[in-house]
MILODO-707624 format. One line per 4 residues: number of its first residue (from 1); for each residue x negated, y, z negated of N, C-alpha, C. Coordinates in pm, 1 decimal. Each point is the difference from the previous one (the first is absolute). Layout:
REM MILODO-707624
NUM	X:Y:Z:X:Y:Z:X:Y:Z  ...
END
This chain:
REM MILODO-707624
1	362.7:-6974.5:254.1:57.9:100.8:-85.7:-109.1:96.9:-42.6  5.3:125.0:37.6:-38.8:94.0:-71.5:-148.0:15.5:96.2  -84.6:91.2:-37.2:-84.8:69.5:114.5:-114.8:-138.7:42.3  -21.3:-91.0:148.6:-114.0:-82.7:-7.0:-127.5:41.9:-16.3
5	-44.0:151.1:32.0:-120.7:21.6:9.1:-5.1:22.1:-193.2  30.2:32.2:-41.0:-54.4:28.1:-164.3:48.3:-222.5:-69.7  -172.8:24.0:-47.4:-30.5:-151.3:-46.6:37.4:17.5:-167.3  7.0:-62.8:-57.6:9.0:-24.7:-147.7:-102.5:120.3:-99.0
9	-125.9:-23.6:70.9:-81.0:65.6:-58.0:32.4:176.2:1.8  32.8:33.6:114.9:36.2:146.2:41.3:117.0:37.8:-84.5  137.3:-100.2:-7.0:72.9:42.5:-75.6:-66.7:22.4:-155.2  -78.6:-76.2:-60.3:-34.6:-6.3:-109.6:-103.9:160.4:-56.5
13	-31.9:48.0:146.6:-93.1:123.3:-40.8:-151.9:-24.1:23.0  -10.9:-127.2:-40.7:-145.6:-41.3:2.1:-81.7:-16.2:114.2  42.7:2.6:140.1:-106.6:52.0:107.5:-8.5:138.2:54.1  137.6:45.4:-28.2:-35.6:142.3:76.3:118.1:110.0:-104.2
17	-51.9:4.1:-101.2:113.4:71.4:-95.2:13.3:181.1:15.0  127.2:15.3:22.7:39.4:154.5:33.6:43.3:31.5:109.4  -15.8:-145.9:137.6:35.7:35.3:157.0:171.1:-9.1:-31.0  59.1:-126.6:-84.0:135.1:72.9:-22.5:82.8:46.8:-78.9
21	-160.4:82.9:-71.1:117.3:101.1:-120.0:78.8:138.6:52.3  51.9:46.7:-57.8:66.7:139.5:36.6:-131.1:92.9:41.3  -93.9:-2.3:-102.5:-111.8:57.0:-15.5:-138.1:-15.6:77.8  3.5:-48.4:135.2:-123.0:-12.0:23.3:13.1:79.2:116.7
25	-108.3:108.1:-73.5:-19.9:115.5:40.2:-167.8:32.3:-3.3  -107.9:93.6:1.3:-70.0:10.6:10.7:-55.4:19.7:-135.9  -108.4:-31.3:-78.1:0.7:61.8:-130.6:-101.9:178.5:-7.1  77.5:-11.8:-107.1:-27.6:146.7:-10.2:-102.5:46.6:-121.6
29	-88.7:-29.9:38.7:-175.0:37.5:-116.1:20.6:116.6:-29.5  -35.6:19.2:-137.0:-43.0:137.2:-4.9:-166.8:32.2:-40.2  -15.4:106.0:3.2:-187.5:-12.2:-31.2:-75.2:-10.4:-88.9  74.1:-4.4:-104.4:-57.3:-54.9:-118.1:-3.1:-170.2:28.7
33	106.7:-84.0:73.3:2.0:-60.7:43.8:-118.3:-143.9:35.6  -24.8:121.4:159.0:-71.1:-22.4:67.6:-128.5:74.9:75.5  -96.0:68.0:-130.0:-41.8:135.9:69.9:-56.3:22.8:113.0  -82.5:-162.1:107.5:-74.2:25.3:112.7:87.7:40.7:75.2
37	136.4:-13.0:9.9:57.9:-15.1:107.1:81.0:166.0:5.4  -34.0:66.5:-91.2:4.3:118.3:18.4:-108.0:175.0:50.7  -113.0:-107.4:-12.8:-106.7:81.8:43.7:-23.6:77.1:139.4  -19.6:113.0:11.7:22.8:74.6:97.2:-127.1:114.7:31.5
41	5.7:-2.0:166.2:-156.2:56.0:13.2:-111.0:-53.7:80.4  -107.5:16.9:62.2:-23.6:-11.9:102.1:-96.5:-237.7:-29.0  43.0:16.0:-139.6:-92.3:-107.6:-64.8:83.5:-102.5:-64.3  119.7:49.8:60.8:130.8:-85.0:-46.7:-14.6:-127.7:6.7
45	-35.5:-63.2:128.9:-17.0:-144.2:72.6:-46.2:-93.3:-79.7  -168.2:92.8:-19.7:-121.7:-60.1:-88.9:49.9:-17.8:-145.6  40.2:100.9:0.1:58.7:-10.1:-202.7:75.6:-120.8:-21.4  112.0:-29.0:73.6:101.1:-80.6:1.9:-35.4:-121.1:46.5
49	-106.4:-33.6:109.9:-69.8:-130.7:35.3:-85.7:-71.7:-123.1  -92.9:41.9:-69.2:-112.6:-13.8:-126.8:83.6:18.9:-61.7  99.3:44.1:-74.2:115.3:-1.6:-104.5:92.9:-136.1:-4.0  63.9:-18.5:129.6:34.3:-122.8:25.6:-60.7:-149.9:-32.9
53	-122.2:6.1:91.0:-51.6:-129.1:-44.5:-122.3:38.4:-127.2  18.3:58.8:-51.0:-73.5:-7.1:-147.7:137.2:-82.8:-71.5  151.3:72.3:-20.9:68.0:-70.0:-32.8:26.5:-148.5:22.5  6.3:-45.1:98.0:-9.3:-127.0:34.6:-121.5:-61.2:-98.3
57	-144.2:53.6:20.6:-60.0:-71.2:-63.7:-5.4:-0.9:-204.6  109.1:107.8:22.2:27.1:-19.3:-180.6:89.8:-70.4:-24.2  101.0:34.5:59.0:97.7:-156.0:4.4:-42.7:-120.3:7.0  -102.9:-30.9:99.3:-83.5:-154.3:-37.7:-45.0:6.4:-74.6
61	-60.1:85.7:-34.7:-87.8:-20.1:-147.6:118.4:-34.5:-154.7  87.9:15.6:40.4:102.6:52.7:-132.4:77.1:-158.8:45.9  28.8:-30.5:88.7:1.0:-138.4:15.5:-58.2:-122.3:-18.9  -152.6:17.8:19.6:-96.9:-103.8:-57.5:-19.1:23.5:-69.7
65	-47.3:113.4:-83.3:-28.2:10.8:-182.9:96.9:126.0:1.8  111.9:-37.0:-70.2:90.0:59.8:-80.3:-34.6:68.2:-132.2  -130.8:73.7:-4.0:-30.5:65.1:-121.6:42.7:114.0:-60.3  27.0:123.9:134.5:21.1:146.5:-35.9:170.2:-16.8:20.9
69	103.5:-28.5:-20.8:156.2:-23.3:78.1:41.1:145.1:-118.4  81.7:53.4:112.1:78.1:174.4:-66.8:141.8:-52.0:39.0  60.7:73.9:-45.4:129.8:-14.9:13.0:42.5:89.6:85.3  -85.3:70.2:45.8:53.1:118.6:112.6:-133.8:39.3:71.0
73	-60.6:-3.0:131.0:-97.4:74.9:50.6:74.8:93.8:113.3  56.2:73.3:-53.5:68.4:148.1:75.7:-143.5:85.2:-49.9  106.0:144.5:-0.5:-71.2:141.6:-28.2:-189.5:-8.7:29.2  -34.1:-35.2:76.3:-175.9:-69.7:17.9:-60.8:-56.0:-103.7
77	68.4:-72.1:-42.8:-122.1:-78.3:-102.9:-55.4:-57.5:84.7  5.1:-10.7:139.5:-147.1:-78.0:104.4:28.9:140.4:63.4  -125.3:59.8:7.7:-43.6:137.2:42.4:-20.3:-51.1:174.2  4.4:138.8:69.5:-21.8:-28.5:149.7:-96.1:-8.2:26.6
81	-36.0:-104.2:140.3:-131.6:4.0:18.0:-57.4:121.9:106.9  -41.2:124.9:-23.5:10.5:41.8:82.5:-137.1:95.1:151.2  -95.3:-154.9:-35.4:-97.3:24.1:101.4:-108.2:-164.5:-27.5  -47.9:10.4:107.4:-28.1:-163.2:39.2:-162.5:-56.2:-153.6
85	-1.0:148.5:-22.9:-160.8:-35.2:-106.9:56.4:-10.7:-130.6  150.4:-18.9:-3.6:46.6:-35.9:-155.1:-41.0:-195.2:-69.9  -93.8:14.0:-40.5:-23.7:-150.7:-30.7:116.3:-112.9:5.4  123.2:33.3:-75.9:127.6:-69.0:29.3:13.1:-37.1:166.7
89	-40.0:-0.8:49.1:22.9:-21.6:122.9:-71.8:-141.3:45.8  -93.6:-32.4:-100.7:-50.7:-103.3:-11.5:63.4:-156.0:3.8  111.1:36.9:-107.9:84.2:-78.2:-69.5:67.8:-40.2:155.8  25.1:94.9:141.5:43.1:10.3:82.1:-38.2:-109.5:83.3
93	-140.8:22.1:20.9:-63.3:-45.6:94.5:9.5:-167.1:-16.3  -49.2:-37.5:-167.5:4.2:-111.1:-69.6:90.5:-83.7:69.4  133.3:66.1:-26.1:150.8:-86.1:-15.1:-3.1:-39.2:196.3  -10.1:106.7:47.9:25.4:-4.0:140.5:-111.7:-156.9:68.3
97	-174.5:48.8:-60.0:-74.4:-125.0:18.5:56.1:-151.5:-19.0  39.2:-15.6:-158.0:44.7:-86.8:-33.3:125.9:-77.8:86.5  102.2:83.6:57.3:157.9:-9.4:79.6:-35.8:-13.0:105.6  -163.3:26.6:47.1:-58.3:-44.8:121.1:-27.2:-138.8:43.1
101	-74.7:-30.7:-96.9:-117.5:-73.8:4.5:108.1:-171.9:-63.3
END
């Protein structure tokens, strides 16, 4: 009775939630949002690569010591990174070593 491929868990939402809502559709950021992913220009790539995993490595950081927590990091309260001699990029290298090693 009723679909074999969807398990208990799927009906429940909890492995793959939104594949059978009305709504799963693409989401729609806006740039206050998400600002790397709006950057445009011949330095786009770079901006949005060092922007990316700086985030990642603030998110770990905000995961293992939960000190600075906002209730919103939209509108840039994490500024872009936008060339490889920004020290933040450090924080980069760190997280990536560490996820290495």
């Amino acid at each position: 009775k009723g679909d074999p491929d969807i398990s208990a868990w799927d009906s429940a939402g909890t492995v793959r939630p939104g594949v059978y809502s009305e709504s799963s559709c693409k989401p729609n950021f806006l740039q206050v949002e998400n600002p790397a992913r709006f950057v445009r220009g011949p330095d786009a790539r770079t901006i949005q690569t060092l922007t990316w995993n700086y985030l990642l490595a603030v998110n770990f950081q905000l995961l293992v010591f939960p000190l600075t927590l906002s209730a919103d990091y939209s509108h840039d309260t994490i500024p872009l990174l936008r060339d490889w001699s920004d020290p933040r990029n450090f924080a980069s290298v760190c997280l990536w070593g560490l996820l290495v090693t």
